[in-house]
C-alpha positions in Angstrom: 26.3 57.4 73.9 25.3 60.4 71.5 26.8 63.3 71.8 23.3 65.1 73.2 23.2 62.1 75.3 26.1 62.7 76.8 25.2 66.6 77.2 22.2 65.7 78.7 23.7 63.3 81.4 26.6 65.9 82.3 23.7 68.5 82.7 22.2 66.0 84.9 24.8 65.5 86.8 25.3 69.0 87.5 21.7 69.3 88.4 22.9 66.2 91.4 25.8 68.4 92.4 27.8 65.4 91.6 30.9 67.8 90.3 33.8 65.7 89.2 30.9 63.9 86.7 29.8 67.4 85.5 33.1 68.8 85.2 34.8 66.1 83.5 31.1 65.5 81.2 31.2 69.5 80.0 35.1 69.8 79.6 34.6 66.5 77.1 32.1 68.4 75.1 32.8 70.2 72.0 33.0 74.5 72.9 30.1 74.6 69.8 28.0 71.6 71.5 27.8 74.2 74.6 25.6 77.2 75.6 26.5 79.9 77.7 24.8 78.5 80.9 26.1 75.5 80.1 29.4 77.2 80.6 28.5 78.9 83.3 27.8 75.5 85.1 31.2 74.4 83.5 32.6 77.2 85.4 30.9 76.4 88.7 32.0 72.8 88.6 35.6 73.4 87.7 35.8 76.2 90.9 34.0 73.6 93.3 36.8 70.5 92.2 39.5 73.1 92.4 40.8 73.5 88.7 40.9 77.6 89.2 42.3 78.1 85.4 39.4 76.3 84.0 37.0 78.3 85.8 38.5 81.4 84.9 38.1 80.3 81.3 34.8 78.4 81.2 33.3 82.0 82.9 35.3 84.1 80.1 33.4 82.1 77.4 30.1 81.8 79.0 30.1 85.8 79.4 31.1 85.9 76.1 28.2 83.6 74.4 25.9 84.7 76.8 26.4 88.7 76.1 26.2 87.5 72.1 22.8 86.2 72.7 21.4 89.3 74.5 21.5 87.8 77.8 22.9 91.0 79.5 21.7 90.0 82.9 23.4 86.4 82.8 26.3 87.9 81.3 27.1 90.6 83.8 26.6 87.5 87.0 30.1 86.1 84.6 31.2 89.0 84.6 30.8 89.4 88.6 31.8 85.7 89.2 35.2 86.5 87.3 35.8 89.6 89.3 35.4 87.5 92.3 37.5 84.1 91.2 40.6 86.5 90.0 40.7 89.3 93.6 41.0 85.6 94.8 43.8 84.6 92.8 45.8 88.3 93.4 44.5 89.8 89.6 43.0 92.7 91.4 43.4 95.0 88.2 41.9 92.2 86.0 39.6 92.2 88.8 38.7 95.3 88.2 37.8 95.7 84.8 35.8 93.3 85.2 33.6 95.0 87.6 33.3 98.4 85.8 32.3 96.3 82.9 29.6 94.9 84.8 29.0 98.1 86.1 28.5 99.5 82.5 26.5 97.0 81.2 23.8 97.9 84.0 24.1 101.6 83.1 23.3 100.7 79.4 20.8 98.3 80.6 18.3 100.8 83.2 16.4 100.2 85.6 17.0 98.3 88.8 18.0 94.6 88.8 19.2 92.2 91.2 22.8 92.6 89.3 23.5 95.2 91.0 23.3 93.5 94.3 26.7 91.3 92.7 28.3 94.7 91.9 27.7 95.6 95.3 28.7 92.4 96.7 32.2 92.8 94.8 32.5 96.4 95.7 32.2 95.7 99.6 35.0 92.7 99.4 37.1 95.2 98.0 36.7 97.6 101.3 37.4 94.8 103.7 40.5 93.8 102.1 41.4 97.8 102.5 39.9 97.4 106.1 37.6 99.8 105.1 34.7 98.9 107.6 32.5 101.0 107.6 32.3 101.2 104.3 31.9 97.7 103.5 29.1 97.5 106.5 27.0 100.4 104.2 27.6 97.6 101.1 26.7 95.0 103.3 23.2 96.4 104.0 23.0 97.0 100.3 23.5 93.8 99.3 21.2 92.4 101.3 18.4 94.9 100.3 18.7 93.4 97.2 18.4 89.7 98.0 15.4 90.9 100.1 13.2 92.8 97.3 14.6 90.8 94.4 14.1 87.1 96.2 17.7 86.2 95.7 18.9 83.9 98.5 22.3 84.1 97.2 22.5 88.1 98.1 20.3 87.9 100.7 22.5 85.2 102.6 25.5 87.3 101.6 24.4 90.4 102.8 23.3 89.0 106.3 26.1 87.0 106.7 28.6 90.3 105.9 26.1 92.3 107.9 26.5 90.3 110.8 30.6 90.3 110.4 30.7 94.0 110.4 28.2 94.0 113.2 30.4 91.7 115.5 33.3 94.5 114.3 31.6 97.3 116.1 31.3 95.4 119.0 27.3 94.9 118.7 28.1 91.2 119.1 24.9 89.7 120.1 23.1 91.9 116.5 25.9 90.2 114.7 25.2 86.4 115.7 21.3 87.2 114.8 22.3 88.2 111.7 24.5 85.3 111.2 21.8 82.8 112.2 18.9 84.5 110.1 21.5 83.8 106.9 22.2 80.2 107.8 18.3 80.1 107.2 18.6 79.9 103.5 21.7 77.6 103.8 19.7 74.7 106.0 16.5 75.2 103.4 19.2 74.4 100.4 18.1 77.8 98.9 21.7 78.9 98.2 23.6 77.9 95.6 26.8 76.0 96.5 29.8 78.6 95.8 27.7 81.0 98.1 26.6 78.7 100.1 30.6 77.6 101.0 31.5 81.1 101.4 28.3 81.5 104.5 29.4 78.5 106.2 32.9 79.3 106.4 32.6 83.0 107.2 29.9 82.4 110.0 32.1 79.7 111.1 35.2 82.3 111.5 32.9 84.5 113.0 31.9 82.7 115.4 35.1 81.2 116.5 36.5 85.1 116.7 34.4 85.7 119.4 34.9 82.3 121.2 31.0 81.2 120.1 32.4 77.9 120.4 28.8 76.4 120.6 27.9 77.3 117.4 31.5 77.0 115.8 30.7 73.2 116.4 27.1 73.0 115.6 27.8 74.7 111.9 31.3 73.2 111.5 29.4 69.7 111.8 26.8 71.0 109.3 29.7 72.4 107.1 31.1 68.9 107.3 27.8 67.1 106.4 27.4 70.0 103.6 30.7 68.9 101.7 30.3 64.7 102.6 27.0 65.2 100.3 29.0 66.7 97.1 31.0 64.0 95.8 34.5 65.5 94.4 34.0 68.8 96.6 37.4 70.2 96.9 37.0 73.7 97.8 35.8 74.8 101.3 37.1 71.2 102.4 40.4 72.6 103.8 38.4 75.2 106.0 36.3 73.1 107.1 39.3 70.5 108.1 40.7 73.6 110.0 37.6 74.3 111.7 37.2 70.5 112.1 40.8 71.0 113.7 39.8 73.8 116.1 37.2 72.3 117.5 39.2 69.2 118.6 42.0 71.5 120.0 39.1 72.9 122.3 38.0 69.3 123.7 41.9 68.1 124.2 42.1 65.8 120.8 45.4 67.3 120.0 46.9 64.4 117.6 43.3 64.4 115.6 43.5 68.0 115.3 47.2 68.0 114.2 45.6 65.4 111.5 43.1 67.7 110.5 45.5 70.6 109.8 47.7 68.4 107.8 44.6 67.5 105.8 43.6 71.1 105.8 47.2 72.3 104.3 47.1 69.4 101.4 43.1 70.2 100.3 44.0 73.9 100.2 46.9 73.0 98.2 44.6 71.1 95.5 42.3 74.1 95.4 44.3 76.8 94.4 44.4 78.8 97.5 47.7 78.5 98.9 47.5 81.5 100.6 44.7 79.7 103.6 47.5 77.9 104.5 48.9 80.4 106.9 45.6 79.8 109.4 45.6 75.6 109.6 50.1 76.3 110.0 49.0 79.3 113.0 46.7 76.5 114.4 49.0 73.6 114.4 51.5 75.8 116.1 48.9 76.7 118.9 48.8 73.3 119.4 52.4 71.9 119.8 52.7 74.5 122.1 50.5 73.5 124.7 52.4 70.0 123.7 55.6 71.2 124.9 56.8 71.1 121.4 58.2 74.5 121.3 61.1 74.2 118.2 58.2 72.5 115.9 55.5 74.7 117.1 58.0 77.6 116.2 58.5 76.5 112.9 55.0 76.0 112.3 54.1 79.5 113.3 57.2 80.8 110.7 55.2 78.8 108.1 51.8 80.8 109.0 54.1 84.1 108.4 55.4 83.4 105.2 51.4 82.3 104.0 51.0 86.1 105.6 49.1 85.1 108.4 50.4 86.3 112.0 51.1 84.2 114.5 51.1 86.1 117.3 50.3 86.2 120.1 50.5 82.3 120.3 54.3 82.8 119.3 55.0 85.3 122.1 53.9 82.5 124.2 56.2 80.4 123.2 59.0 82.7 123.7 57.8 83.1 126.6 58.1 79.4 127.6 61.3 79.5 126.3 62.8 82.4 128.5 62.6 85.2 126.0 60.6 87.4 127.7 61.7 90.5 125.9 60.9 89.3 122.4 57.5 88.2 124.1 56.9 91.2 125.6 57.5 93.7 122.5 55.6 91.4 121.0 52.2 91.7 122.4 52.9 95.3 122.4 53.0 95.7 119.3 49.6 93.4 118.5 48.0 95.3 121.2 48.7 98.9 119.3 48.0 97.0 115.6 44.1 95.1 117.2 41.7 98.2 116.9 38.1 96.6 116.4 36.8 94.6 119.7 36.7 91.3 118.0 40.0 91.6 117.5 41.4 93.0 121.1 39.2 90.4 122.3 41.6 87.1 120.3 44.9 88.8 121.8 44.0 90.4 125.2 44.1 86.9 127.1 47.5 86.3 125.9 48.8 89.5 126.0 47.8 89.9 130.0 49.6 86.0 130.5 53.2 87.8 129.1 52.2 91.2 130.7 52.5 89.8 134.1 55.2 87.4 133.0 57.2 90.7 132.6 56.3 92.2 135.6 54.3 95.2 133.7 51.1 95.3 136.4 49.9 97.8 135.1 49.9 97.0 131.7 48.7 94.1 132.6 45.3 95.6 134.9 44.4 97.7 132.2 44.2 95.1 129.5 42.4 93.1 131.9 40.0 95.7 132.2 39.4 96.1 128.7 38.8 92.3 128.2 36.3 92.0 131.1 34.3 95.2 129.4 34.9 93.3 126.2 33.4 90.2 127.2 30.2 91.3 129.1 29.4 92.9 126.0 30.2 89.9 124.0 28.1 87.5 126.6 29.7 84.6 124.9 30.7 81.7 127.6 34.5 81.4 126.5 35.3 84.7 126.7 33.7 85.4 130.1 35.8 82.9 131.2 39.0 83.8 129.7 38.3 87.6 131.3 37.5 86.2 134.9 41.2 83.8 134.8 43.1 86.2 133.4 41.1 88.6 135.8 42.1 86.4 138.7 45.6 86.4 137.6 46.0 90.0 138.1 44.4 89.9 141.1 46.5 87.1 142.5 49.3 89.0 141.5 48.8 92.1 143.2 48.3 89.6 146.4 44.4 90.1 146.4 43.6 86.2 146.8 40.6 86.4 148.4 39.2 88.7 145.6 41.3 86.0 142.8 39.4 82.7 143.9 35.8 83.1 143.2 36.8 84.1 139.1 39.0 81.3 138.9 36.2 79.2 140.4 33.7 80.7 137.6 35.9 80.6 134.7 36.9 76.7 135.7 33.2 75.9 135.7 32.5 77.6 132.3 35.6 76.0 130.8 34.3 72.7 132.0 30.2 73.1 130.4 32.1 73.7 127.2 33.9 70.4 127.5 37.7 72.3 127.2 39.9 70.3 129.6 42.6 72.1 129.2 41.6 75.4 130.1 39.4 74.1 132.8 42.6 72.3 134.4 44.9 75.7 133.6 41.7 77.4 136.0 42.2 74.8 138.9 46.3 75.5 139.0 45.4 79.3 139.3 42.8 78.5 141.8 45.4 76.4 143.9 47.7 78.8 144.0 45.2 81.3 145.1 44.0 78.8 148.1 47.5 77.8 148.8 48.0 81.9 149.5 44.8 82.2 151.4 47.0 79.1 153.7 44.1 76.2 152.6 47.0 74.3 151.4 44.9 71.2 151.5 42.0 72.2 149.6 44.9 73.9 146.7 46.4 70.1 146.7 43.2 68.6 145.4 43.0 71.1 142.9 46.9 70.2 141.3 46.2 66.6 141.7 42.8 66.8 139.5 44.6 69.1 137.0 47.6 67.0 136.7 45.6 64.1 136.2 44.0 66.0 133.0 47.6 67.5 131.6 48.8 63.9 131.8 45.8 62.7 129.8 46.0 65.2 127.2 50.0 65.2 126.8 50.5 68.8 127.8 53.4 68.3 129.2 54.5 71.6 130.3 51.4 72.1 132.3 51.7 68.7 134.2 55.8 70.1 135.0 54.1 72.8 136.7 52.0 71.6 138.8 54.4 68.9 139.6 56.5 71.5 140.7 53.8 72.8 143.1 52.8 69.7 144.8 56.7 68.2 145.0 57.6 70.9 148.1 54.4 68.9 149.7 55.8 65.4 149.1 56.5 64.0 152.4 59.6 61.9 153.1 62.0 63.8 150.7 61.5 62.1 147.6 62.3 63.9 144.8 61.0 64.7 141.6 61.8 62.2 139.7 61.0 59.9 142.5 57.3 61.7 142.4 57.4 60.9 139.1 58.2 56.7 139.2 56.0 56.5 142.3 53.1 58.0 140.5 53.4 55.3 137.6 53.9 52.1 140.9 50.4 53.6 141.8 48.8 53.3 138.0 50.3 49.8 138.2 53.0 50.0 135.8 55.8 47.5 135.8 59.7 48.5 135.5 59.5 47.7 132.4 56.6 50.4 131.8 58.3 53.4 133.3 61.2 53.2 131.6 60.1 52.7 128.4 57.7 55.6 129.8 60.4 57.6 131.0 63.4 57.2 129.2 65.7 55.3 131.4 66.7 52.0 132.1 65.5 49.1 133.7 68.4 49.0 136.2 67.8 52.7 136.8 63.6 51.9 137.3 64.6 49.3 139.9 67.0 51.6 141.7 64.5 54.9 142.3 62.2 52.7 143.3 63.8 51.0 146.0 64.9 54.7 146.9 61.2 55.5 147.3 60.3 52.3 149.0 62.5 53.4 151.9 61.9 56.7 152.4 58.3 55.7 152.3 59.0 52.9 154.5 56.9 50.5 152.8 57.9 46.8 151.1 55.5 46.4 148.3 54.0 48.0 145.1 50.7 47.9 146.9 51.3 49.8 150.1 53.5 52.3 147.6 50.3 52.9 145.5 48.4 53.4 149.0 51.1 56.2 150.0 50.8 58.0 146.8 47.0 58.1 146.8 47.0 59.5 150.4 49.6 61.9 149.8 47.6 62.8 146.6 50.5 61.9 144.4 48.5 59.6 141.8 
């Protein structure tokens, strides 16, 4: 093949979005075979398969040919792109000058161009690193001005998508998600160009899942997923989308496939430079181990996610918590609830938060925040976090000994948790409402509700939860069996053999055989039939 041949063919395969073939086809080239756009794409393909350096380069030379040739406009987009690829990478000075370049060459230039929409762009990332807001919300709206009277879906997609963030910041939640969608309109019509389109997904994605918009954090994450499928070597955005991937399974009770995902996640954000993501998919691993019961791995997960800087909290409170370090907890959540200022934020650690609150005893700690998160939440309207305000609502209520007022939220916040297919959380809702019936003296009715939520912890693995409730419902056993009786008998009724419930529970054989003649006469029956019978009409199976 001729060397314009093979030119040709990488160009093409740029044009495909097929990027290993266009990165590995324009590295291959001679520098003199290639023009600044060519480059440019050089650049693009190398930042899309992960190879960081060579983007940094391939965008140092394309500014450079492309600023020879007169091409200001072209070369001050390098000059933006390079700005952007290096804050990334921590070379926030280098950063910098390349942005008051850019920002020079426009000044020399006149007039007003779409450019300075990418100046803008850069200039409000800077703010919301500095948590400057406001600031970066007036950048936002600038930005998309730009896309809007220039035609440039790029900015315009951008600026929505950042318009909508800082939006959901100020607590005008439902303006937020608008904006979000209207910038996902330019992403579904493959107007955007990949890099920008990655950077949409992801941040709507985030967005969404901060305010527990869990419908759309799975409609998008499955479109993020078909996005990156479709671009063969894709490497970055793969990791984030694994971790959102990962979150969604956590929600419907796939705990080992979401563990999988995050392990995925850790090893594509390793291959594409940005080490520093880690921190989230370690955070979310922890969150899950912990509901597992796997409180030293879960703690070492979330002391992974704070040396990527991410915090863990207040998912490692909780597990202090478990644990019997209640203090630690408590200080904890304190401290997170002083640090959260923004709504979206109060809104991710105020469910928590109450949980150790009342674990402490601090009621009225605990009422307050509980207050907050109910305001909080009717404002948000989102499903998820209405019912995380009405069980953590109920929870103070059945704590101050107000059953009758606890019930009905723990009734509402089980049947929201159950639309949105989260098992977990809808069987958590069903122990709280128990407990509130058992109060009210319907110890019956709060019986059916531990049975059905056992049933689920045992089916998911969440083994702490299932201890709990087996707690509650042993005082209820008849005929003085104990707990670990409860527990053999329940595995006679799913017809296992001996040989099962050891294996199941850790003993031996010999030690199988012995509870269970134990059980048999205290239960006074002779068979594994009639013991099944008594353990499904006592509501023990």
């Amino acid at each position: 093949m001729s060397v314009v041949e093979s030119l040709l063919e990488a160009r093409a395969a740029f044009e495909r979005r097929e990027w290993v073939a266009a990165y590995e086809g324009l590295s291959a080239m001679s520098p003199a075979e290639l023009t600044g756009q060519d480059f440019a794409n050089l650049a693009t393909a190398a930042a899309l398969t992960g190879r960081r350096n060579d983007c940094i380069q391939a965008l140092q030379r394309a500014y450079q040919l492309l600023h020879k040739s007169g091409d200001v406009l072209a070369a001050v987009r390098c000059a933006c792109s390079l700005a952007q690829v290096l804050t990334k990478a921590g070379e926030t000075a280098v950063a910098g000058g390349w942005i008051a370049r850019a920002s020079r060459l426009l000044d020399d230039l006149g007039g007003d161009v779409a450019e300075r929409g990418y100046v803008q762009l850069l200039v409000m990332f800077r703010h919301i690193f500095a948590g400057e807001f406001p600031q970066a919300a007036v950048c936002a709206s600038a930005v998309t001005d730009y896309g809007k009277r220039f035609s440039d879906p790029d900015l315009l997609a951008m600026g929505l998508c950042s318009q909508g963030r800082m939006a959901m910041y100020e607590g005008r939640v439902q303006e937020g998600i608008a904006l979000l969608d209207e910038a996902m309109v330019g992403i579904s019509t493959g107007e955007v160009s990949p890099l920008f389109a990655g950077r949409v997904y992801c941040t709507m994605i985030e967005g969404c899942q901060e305010v527990s918009d869990y419908g759309r954090v799975i409609e998008w994450t499955m479109a993020l997923t078909r996005w990156c499928d479709d671009q063969p070597g894709l490497v970055v955005f793969t990791g984030q989308c694994a971790v959102h991937r990962g979150q969604i399974m956590r929600i419907r009770g796939a705990y080992r496939e979401a563990l999988r995902e995050y392990a995925g996640a850790v090893d594509r954000y390793i291959a594409a430079g940005t080490e520093d993501a880690v921190g989230l998919a370690m955070a979310e691993k922890g969150e899950v181990l912990r509901i597992l019961g796997k409180y030293k791995e879960a703690e070492q997960a979330y002391s992974a996610a704070t040396a990527y800087g991410h915090d863990p909290q207040p998912g490692l409170a909780l597990v202090w918590l478990a644990c019997g370090q209640t203090r630690a907890a408590a200080a904890a959540v304190r401290r997170i609830l002083e640090e959260a200022q923004n709504p979206v934020h109060r809104s991710r650690v105020l469910p928590a938060s109450i949980e150790v609150l009342l674990a402490v005893g601090d009621m009225d700690a605990a009422s307050a925040a509980s207050a907050e998160l109910d305001r909080i939440a009717t404002a948000f309207g989102c499903t998820a976090l209405l019912a995380s305000a009405n069980y953590a609502g109920g929870q103070v209520l059945l704590a101050k000994g107000e059953a009758g007022d606890a019930t009905p939220r723990f009734r509402s916040a089980a049947h929201d948790w159950a639309l949105l297919g989260c098992q977990y959380e809808s069987a958590r809702c069903a122990v709280a409402l128990g407990r509130g019936l058992s109060t009210l003296g319907d110890t019956e009715s709060a019986a059916v509700q531990w049975v059905q939520a056992r049933g689920i912890f045992r089916d998911l693995g969440a083994t702490p939860a299932q201890r709990e409730v087996d707690d509650l419902l042993v005082p209820s056993v008849p005929a003085g069996l104990t707990t670990r009786e409860v527990e053999v008998l329940r595995l006679v009724a799913a017809g296992n053999s001996n040989a099962d419930i050891a294996t199941a529970l850790f003993l031996s054989e010999k030690t199988v055989a012995r509870h269970t003649s134990n059980i048999f006469g205290k239960i006074g029956v002779n068979t594994r039939t009639a013991a099944a019978k008594f353990a499904f009409e006592h509501r023990l199976a």
